[in-house]
N, C-alpha and C positions, 0 to 999 in steps of 0.2 A: 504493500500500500504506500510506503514512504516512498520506494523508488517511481512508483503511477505518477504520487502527489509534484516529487519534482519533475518530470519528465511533462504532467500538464501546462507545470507553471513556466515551463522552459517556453515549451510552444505559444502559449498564452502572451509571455512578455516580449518572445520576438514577436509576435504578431502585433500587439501593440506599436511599437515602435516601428517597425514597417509599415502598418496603416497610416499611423497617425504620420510620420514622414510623406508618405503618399497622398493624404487627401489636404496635407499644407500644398501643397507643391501642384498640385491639380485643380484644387479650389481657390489659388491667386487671382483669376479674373474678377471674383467674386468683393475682392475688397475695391474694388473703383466702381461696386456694384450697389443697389441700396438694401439694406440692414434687411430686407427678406431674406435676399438670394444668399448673402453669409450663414443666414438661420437656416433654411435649407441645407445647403453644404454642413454645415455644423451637425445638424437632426441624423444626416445620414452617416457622419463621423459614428457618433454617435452609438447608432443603432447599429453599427458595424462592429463595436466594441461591447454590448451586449452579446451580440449575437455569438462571437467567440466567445464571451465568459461563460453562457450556457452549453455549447455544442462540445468544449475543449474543457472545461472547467466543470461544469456542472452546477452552474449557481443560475438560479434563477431571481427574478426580481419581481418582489409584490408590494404593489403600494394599497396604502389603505388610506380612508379617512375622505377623498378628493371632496365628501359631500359638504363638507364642514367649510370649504376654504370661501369665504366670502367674493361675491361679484367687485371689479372692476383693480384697481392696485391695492398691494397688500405687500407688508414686510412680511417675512419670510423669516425664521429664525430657526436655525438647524444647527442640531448634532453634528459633529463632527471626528467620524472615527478615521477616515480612508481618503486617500486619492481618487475615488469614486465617488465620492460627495461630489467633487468640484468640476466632474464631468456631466454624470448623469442628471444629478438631479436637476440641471438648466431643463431640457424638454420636460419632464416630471413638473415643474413650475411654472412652465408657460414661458421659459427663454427669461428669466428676470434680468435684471443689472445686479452681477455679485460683488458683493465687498472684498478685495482679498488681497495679498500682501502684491508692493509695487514691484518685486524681484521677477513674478511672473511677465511682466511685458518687454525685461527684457533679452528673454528667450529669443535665438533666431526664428522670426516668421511665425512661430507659435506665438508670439506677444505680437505680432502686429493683428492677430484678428482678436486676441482680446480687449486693444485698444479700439479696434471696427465695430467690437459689439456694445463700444461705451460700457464698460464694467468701471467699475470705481475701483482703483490702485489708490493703494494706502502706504506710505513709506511709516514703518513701526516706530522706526527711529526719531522722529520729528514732532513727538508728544502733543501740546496741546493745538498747532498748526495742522496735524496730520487731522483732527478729530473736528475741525471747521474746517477741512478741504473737504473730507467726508461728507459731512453734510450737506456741506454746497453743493457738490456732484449729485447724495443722495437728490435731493430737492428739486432738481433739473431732469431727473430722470422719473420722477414721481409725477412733477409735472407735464411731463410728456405723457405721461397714462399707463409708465412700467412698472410694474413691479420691483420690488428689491430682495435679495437674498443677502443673507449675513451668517456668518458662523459665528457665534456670541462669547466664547470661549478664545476664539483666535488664533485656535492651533487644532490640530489632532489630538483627538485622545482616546487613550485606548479602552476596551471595551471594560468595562466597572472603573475605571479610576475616574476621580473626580478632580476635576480642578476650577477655580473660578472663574467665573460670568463678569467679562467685561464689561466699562460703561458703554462702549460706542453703539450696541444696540440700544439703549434707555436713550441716548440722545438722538437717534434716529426715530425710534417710537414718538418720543418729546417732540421733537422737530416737524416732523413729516403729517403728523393728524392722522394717520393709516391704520388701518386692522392690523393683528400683528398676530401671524398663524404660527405658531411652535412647529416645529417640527423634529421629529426624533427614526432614531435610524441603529442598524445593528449590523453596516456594513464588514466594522471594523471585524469581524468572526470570519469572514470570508478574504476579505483584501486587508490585511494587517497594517499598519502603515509602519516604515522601515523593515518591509520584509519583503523577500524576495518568494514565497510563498501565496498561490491563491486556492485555497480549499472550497469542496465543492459543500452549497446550500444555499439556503434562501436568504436574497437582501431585503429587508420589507423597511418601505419607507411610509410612517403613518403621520399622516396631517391629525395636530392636535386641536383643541378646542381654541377659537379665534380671542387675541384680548382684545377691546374694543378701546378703539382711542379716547385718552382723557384719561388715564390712573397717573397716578403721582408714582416720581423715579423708585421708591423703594416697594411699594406692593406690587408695582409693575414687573419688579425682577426677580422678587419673592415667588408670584406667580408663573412667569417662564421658567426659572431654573425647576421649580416643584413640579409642572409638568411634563418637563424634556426630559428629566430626571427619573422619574416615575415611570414612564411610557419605557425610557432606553433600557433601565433595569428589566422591567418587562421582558423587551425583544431579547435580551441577550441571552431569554431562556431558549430560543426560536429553534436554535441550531445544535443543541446540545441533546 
């Protein structure tokens, strides 16, 4: 079984990285194109990288909850166990504007379509500047009628450790006037993060109960952390 397990993941990560090399390099007409035709190419990246995690891997992906998620934009506030987070769950969310660290854009050719998709880069290093540049961005892209995704923690974490819930989603909540849908996930059982291992089961990604804009910064984070928390403990009986 260990020798299957790495021999999947062998196939799985060279496929990754030869896709993902092939549809940058195929889908370049697409950035002098407008923000569909990227989403499209993106969708199909995507779904190409699904599609080997189930076929070669054996993990399949269930999402729960969709019914909960309120009409029109909505922040987004996810778990973060895996380097699948910050793939998948764009179509899963309707393609939002993700928050995530400025080091991603400047990857060759990979960071030039995260800059096409208007996502918000955040330089960590730059404290309270970084956290009114955020906003700013967030604010333009809400006002455009998109959604936002945030991972509220700011890192990966692995499956039962805890660590704390940063301000930049309370200020994005505060700022923005927006529903704010939890979201919780059990990736990290499946795609570890700093492992070179991907074992096969289910990723189930379940939209939480929405907070409704207008709670004040402390009960506001009381109540995300107590339900991202509760839900993720949950799932990470999923696989076992």
């Amino acid at each position: 079984m260990t020798a299957l397990l790495w021999l999947r993941s062998g196939l799985f990560n060279a496929f990754f990285y030869l896709w993902t090399f092939a549809m940058t390099v195929v889908a370049l007409p697409t950035l002098v194109m407008p923000r569909a035709a990227i989403l499209r190419a993106t969708g199909f990246w995507i779904s190409g990288l699904n599609l080997a995690l189930r076929v070669i891997c054996g993990v399949r992906i269930e999402v729960r909850g969709r019914e909960r998620v309120p009409q029109g934009a909505v922040l987004y506030a996810a778990k973060h166990q895996s380097a699948w987070d910050t793939i998948a769950l764009l179509p899963i969310c309707g393609f939002p504007a993700v928050v995530l660290k400025r080091e991603l854009t400047w990857i060759p050719l990979y960071g030039w379509y995260i800059l096409r998709l208007n996502m918000i880069p955040v330089d960590r290093a730059a404290g309270a500047k970084a956290l009114k540049d955020m906003v700013r961005l967030s604010r333009r892209e809400a006002d455009s009628g998109h959604s936002l995704l945030i991972f509220p923690q700011g890192t990966r974490v692995a499956v039962g450790a805890k660590l704390p819930y940063q301000p930049g989603v309370a200020a994005l909540y505060g700022q923005l006037g927006r529903p704010c849908v939890p979201v919780a996930l059990n990736s990290g059982q499946v795609w570890p993060r700093r492992t070179f291992l991907r074992r096969p089961g289910t990723i189930v990604v379940e939209f939480l109960n929405p907070i409704p804009p207008g709670l004040r910064r402390e009960p506001f984070m009381t109540t995300l952390e107590a339900q991202i928390e509760a839900a993720a403990d949950a799932l990470a009986k999923v696989n076992r």
